[in-house]
BAMIZA-735806 format. One record per residue (C-alpha): residue number from 0; residue in one letter; chain; y, x, z. Coordinates in Angstrom, 2 decimals. Layout:
N
@i=NUM aa=A ch=A y=Y x=X z=Z
...
END
This chain:
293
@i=0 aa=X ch=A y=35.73 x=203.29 z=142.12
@i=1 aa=X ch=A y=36.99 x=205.38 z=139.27
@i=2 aa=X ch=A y=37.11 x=205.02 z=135.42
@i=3 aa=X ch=A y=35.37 x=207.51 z=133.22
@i=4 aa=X ch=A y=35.10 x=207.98 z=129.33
@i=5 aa=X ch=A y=32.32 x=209.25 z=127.42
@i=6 aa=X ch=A y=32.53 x=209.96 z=123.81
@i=7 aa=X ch=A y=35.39 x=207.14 z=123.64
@i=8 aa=X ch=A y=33.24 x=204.78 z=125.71
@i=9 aa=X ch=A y=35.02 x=203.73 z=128.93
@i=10 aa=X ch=A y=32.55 x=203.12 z=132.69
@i=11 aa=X ch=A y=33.37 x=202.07 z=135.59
@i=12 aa=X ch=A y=31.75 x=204.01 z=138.78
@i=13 aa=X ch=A y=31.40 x=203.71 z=142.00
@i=14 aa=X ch=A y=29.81 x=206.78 z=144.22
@i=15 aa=X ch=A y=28.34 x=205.49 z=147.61
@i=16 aa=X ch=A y=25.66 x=206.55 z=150.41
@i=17 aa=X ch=A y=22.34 x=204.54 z=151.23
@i=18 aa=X ch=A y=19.43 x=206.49 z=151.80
@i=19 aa=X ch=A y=21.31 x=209.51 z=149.87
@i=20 aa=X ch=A y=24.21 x=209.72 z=147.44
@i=21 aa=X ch=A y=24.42 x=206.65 z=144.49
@i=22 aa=X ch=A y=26.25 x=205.64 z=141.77
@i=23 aa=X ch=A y=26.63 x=202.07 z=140.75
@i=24 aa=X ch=A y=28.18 x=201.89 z=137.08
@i=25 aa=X ch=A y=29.27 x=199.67 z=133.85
@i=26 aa=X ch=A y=29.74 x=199.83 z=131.18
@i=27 aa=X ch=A y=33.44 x=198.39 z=129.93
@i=28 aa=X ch=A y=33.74 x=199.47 z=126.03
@i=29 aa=X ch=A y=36.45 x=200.96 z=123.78
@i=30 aa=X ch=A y=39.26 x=199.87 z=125.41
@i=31 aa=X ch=A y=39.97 x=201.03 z=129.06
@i=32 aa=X ch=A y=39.31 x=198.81 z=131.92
@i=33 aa=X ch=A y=42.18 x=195.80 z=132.71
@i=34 aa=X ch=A y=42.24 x=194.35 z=136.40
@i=35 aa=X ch=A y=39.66 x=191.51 z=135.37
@i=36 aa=X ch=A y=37.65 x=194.17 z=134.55
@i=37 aa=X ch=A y=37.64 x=196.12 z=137.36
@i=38 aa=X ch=A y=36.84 x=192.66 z=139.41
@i=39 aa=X ch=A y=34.18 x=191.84 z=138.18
@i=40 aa=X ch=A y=33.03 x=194.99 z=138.87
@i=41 aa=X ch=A y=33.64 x=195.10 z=142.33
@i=42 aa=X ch=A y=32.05 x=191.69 z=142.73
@i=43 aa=X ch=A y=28.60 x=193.11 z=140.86
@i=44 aa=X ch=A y=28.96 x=196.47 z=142.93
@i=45 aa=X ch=A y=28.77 x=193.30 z=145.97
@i=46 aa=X ch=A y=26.27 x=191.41 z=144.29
@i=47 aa=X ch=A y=23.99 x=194.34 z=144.14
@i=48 aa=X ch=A y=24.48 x=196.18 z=147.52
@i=49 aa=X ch=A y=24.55 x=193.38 z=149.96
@i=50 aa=X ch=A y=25.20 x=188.83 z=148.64
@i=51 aa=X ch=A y=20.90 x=188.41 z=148.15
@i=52 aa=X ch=A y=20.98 x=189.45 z=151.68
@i=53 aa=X ch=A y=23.70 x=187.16 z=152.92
@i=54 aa=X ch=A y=22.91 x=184.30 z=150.90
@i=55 aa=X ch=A y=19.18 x=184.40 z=152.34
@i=56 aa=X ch=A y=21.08 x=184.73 z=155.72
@i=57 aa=X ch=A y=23.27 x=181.75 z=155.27
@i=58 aa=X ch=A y=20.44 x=179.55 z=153.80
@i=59 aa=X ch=A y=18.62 x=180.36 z=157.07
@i=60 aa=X ch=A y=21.38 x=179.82 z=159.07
@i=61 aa=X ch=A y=22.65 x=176.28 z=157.61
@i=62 aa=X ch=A y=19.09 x=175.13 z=157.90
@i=63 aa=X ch=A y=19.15 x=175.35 z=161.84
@i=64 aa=X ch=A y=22.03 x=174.90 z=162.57
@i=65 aa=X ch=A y=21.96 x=171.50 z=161.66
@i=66 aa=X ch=A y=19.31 x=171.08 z=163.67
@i=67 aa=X ch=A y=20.53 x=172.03 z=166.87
@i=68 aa=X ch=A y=22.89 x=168.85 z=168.94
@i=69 aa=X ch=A y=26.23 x=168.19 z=168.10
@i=70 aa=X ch=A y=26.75 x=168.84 z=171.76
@i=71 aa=X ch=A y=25.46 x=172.85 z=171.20
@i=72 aa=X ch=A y=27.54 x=173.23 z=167.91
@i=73 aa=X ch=A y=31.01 x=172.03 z=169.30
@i=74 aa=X ch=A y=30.21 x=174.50 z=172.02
@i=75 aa=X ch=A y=29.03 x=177.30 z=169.66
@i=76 aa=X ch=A y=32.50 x=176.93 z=168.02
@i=77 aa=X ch=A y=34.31 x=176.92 z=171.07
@i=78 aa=X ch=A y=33.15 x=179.88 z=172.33
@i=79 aa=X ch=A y=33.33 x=181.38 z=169.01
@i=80 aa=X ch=A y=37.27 x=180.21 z=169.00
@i=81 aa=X ch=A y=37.80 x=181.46 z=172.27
@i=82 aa=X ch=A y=36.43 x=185.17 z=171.25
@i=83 aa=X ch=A y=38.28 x=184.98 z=168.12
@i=84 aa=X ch=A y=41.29 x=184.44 z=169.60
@i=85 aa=X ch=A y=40.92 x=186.89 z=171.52
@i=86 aa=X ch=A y=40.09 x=189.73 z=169.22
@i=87 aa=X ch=A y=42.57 x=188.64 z=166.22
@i=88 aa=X ch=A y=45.76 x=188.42 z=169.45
@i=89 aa=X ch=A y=44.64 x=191.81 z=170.62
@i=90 aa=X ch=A y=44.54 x=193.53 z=166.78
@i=91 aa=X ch=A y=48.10 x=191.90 z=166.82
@i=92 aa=X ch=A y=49.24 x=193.94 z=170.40
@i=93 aa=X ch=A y=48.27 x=190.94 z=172.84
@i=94 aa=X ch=A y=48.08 x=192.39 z=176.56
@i=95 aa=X ch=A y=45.70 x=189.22 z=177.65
@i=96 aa=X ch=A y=42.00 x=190.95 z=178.74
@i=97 aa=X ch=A y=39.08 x=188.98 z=176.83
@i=98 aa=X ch=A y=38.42 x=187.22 z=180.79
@i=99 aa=X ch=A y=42.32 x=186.28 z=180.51
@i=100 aa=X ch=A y=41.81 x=184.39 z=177.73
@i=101 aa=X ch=A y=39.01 x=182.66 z=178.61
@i=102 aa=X ch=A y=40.33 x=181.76 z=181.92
@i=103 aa=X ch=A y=43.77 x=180.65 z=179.79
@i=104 aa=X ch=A y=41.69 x=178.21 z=177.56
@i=105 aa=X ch=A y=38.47 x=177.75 z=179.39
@i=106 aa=X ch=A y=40.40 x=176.78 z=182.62
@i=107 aa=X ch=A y=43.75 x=176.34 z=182.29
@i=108 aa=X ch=A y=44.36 x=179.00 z=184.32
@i=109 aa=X ch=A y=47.54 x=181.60 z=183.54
@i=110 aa=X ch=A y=46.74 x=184.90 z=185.02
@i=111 aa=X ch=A y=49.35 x=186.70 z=187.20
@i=112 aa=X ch=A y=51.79 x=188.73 z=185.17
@i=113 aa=X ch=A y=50.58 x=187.03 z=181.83
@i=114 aa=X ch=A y=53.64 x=187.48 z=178.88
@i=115 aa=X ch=A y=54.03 x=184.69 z=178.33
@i=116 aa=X ch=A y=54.69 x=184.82 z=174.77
@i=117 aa=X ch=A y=51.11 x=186.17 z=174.89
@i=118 aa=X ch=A y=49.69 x=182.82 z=176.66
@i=119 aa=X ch=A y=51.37 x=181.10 z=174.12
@i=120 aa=X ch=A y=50.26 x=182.37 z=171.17
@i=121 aa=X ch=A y=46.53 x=182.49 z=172.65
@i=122 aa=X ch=A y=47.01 x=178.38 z=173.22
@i=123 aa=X ch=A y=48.91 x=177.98 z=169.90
@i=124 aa=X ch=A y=46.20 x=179.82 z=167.87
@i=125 aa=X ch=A y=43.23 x=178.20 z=169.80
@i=126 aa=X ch=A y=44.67 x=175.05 z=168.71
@i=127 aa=X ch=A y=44.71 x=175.93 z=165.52
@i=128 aa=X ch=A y=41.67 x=177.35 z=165.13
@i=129 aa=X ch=A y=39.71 x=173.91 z=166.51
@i=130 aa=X ch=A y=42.47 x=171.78 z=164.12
@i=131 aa=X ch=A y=41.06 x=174.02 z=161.38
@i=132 aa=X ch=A y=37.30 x=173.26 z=162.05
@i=133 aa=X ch=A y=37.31 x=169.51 z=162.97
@i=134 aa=X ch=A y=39.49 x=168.62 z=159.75
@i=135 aa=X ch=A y=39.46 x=169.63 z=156.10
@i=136 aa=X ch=A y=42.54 x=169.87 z=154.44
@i=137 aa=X ch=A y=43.36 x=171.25 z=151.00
@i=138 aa=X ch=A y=43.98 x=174.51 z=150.68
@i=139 aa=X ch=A y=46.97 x=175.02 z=149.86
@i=140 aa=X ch=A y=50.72 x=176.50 z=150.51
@i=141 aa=X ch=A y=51.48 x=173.53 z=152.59
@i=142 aa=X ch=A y=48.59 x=174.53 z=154.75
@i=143 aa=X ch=A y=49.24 x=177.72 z=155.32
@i=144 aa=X ch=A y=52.89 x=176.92 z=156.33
@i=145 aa=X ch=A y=51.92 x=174.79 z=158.72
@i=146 aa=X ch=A y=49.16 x=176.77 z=160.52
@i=147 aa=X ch=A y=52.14 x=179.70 z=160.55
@i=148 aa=X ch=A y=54.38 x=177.24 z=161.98
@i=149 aa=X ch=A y=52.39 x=175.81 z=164.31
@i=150 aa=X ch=A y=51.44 x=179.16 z=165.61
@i=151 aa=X ch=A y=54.52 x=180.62 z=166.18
@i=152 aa=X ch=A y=56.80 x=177.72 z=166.50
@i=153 aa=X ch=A y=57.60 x=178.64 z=170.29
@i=154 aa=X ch=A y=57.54 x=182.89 z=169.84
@i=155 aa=X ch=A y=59.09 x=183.32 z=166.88
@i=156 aa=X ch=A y=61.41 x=180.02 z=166.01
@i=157 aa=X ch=A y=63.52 x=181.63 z=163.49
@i=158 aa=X ch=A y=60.69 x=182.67 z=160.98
@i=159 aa=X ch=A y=57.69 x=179.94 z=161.73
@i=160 aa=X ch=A y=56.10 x=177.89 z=158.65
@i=161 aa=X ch=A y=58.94 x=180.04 z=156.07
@i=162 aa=X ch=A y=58.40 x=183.06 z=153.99
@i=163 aa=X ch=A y=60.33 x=185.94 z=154.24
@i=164 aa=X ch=A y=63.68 x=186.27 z=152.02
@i=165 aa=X ch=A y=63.80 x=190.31 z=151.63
@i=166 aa=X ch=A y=62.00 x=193.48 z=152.24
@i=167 aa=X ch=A y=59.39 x=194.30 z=155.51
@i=168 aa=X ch=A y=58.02 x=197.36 z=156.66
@i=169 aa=X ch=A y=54.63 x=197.34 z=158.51
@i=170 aa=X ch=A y=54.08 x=199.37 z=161.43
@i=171 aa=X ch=A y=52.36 x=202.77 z=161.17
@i=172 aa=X ch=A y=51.59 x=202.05 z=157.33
@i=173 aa=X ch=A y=53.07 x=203.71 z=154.12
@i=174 aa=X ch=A y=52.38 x=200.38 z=152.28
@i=175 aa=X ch=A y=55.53 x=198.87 z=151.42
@i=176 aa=X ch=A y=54.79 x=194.47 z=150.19
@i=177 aa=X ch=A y=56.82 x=193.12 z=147.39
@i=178 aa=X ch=A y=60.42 x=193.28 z=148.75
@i=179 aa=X ch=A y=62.35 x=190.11 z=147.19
@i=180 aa=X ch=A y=61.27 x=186.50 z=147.93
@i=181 aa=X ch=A y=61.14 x=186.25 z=144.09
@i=182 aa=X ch=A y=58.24 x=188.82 z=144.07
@i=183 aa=X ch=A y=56.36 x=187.06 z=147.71
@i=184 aa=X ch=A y=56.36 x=183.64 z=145.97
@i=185 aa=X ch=A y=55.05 x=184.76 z=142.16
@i=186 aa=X ch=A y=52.49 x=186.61 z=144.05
@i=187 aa=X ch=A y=51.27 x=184.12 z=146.31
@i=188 aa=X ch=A y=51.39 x=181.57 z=143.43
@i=189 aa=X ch=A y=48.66 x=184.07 z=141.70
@i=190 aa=X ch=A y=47.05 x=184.38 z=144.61
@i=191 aa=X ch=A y=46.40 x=180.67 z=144.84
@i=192 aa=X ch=A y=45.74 x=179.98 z=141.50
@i=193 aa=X ch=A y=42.78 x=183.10 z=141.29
@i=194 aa=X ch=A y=41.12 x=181.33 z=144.60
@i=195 aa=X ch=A y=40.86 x=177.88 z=143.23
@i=196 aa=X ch=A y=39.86 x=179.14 z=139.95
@i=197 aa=X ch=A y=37.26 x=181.51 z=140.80
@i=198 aa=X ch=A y=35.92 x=180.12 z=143.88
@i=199 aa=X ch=A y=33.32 x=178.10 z=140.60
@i=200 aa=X ch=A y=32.71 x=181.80 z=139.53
@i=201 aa=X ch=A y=32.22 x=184.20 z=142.81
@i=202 aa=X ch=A y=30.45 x=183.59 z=146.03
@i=203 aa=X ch=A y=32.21 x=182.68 z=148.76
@i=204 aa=X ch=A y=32.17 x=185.77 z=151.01
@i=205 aa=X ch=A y=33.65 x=187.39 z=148.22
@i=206 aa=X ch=A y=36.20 x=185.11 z=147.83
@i=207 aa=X ch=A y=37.25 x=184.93 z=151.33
@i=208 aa=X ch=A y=36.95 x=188.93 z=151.71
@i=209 aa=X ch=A y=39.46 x=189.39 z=148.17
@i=210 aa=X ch=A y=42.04 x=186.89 z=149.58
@i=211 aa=X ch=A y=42.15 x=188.59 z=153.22
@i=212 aa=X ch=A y=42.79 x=191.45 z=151.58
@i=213 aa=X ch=A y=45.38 x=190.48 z=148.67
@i=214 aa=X ch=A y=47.07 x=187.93 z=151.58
@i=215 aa=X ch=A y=47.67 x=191.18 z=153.99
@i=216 aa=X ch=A y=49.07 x=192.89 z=150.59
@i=217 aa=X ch=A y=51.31 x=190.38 z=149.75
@i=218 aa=X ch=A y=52.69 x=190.48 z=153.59
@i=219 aa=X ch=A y=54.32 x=187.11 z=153.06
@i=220 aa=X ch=A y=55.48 x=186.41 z=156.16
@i=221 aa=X ch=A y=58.21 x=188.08 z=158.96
@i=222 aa=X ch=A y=55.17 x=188.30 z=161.22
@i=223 aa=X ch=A y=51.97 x=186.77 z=162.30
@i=224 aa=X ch=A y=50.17 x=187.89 z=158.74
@i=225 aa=X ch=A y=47.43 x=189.40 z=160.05
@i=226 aa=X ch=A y=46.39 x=186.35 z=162.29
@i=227 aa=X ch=A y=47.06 x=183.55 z=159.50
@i=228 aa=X ch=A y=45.01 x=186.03 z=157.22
@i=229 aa=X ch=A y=41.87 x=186.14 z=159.21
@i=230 aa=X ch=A y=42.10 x=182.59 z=160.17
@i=231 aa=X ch=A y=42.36 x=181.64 z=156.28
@i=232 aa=X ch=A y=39.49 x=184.19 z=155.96
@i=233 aa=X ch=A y=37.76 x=181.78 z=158.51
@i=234 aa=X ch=A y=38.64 x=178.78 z=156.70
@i=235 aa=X ch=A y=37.57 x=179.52 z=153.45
@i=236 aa=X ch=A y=33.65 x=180.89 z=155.17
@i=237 aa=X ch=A y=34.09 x=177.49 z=157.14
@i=238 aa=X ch=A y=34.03 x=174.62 z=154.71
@i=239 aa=X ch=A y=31.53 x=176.77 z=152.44
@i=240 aa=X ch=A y=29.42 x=176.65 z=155.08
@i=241 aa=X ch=A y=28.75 x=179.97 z=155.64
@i=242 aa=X ch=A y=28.99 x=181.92 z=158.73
@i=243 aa=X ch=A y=32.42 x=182.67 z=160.57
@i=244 aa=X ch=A y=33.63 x=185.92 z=161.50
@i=245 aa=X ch=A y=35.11 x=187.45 z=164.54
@i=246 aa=X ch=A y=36.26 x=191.16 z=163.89
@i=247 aa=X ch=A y=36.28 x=192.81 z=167.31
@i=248 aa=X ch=A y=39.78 x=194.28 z=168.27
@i=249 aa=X ch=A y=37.57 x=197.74 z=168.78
@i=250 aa=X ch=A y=37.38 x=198.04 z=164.93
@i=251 aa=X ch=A y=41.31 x=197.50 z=164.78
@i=252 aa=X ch=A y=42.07 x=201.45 z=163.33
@i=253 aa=X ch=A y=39.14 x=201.37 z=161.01
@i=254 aa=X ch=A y=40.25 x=198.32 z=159.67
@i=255 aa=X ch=A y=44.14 x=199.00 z=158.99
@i=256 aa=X ch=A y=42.80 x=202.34 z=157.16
@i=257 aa=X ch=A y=40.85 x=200.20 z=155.43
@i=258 aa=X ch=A y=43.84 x=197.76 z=154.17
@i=259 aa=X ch=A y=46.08 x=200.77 z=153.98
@i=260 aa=X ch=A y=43.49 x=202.62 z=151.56
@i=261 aa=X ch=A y=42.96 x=200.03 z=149.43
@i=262 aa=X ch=A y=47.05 x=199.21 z=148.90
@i=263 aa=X ch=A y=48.36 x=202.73 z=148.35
@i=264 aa=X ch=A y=45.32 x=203.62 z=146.23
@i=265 aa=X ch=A y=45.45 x=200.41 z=144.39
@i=266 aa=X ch=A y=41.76 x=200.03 z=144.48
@i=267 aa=X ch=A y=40.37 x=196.71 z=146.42
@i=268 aa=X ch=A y=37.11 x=198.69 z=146.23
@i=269 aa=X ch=A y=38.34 x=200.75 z=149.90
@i=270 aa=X ch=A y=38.83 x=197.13 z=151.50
@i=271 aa=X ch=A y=35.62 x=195.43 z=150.08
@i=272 aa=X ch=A y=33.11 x=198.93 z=151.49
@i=273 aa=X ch=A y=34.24 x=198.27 z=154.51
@i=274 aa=X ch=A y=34.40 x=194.75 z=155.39
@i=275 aa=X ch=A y=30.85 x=193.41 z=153.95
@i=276 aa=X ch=A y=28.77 x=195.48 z=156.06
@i=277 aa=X ch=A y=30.24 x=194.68 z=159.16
@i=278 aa=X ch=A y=30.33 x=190.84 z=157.96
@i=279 aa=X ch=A y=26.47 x=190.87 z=157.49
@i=280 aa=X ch=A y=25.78 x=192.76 z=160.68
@i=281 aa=X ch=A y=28.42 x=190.26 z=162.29
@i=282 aa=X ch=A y=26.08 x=187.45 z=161.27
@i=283 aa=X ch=A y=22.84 x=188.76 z=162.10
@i=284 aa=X ch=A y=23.94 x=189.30 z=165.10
@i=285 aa=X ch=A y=25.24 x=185.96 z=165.67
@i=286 aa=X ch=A y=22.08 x=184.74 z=164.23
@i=287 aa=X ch=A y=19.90 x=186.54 z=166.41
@i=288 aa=X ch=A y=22.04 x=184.96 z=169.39
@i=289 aa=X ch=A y=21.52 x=182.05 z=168.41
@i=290 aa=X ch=A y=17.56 x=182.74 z=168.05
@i=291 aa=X ch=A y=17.95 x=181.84 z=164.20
@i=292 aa=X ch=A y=16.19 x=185.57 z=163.24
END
């Protein structure tokens, strides 16, 4: 996404490939594009490439499901929550094999020469993945503190359900987050205020997809970001009823470049690309699976 004037006319325009080389552009005005602008953009560059498609997916999809037994769609979430939990440990560094963590929660079985922070953290987030689903609760900073502190109130005692007081540095990233606490809590106080506002004014996916990626940005935790993130990401897709997402460790580099693009470019565009067409091939997938295509 990049801004161009014409004759003292400002566009926004975005070059992409389907079926050949595109543009997608807007036209802004006089006066150069502000954040909102740029948004909104983004969300009709969404809007046009791929939300028809997901929302005819999700209509599809809500339809059945309710259909099948209650008995099918607890176990349809458990095995979801048991992949999940796998894939978001193992983007974290977790040594536990996708059979190790099924035989961990499946059968309460600890595999030989497990770390056992590892087995942990697999139980801890499992648990709070299945709290998540079974009970709504607001949304809210309260929430999140809790799910951080629940999941790493064993591992990582000294920073669970608290933000960090001063700077971080991520791993293998030339991102640096807001260093003070002053910076973390304005930020995140933004952050919640744009979700509850606009979650009248954008589609869901959209929503969910913008706060994983302004969540990661912020970085407001010591650790355990990533995993709160794409549970959040989860709850948000949850209660709106649309379909959840599991992003397979395997896509773990390709999705850090993504992140890292969008924050040192300062352009959510990088982020957004890649994330909705792996969401809507994620869900036909799953759809297919579940013989709903």
């Amino acid at each position: 996404m990049h801004t161009s004037q014409k004759k003292g006319l400002y566009y926004l325009i975005h070059t992409y490939r389907d079926g050949g080389v595109k543009n997608f552009e807007k036209y802004i005005g006089k006066v150069k594009p502000a954040q909102k602008d740029e948004e909104q953009f983004i969300y009709d560059y969404v809007a046009h490439r791929w939300l028809k498609k997901i929302n005819n997916l999700q209509m599809i999809y809500s339809s059945k499901y309710k259909k099948i037994s209650d008995f099918l769609q607890r176990k349809n979430l458990r095995s979801f929550g048991v992949r999940f939990t796998h894939n978001t440990n193992k983007i974290e560094g977790s040594s536990l094999s996708k059979g190790d963590t099924r035989m961990i929660l499946e059968d309460g079985v600890i595999p030989a020469n497990s770390d056992v922070n590892d087995v942990i953290e697999t139980k801890a987030h499992m648990q709070v993945y299945e709290q998540m689903i079974s009970k709504k609760e607001k949304f809210s900073l309260d929430l999140i503190l809790k799910y951080h502190k629940q999941l790493f109130q064993l591992t990582k005692p000294n920073h669970a359900g608290s933000f960090r007081n001063g700077p971080i540095s991520i791993g293998g990233s030339e991102y640096t987050p807001p260093t003070s606490r002053f910076e973390v809590d304005l930020l995140f106080k933004e952050l919640m205020k744009w979700v509850h506002t606009m979650k009248k004014e954008y589609n869901p996916v959209f929503l969910a997809a913008i706060f994983h990626l302004r969540f990661v940005s912020i970085h407001p935790f010591e650790d355990g970001n990533g995993r709160i993130t794409r549970l959040l990401t989860n709850y948000i897709l949850f209660w709106e009823d649309f379909p959840l997402f599991d992003l397979d460790a395997k896509y773990r580099k390709t999705y850090y470049n993504a992140l890292e693009r969008s924050n040192l470019r300062e352009n959510e565009m990088w982020f957004i690309s890649w994330f909705f067409p792996r969401y809507v091939t994620y869900i036909e997938n799953t759809m297919n699976s579940l013989g709903f295509l």
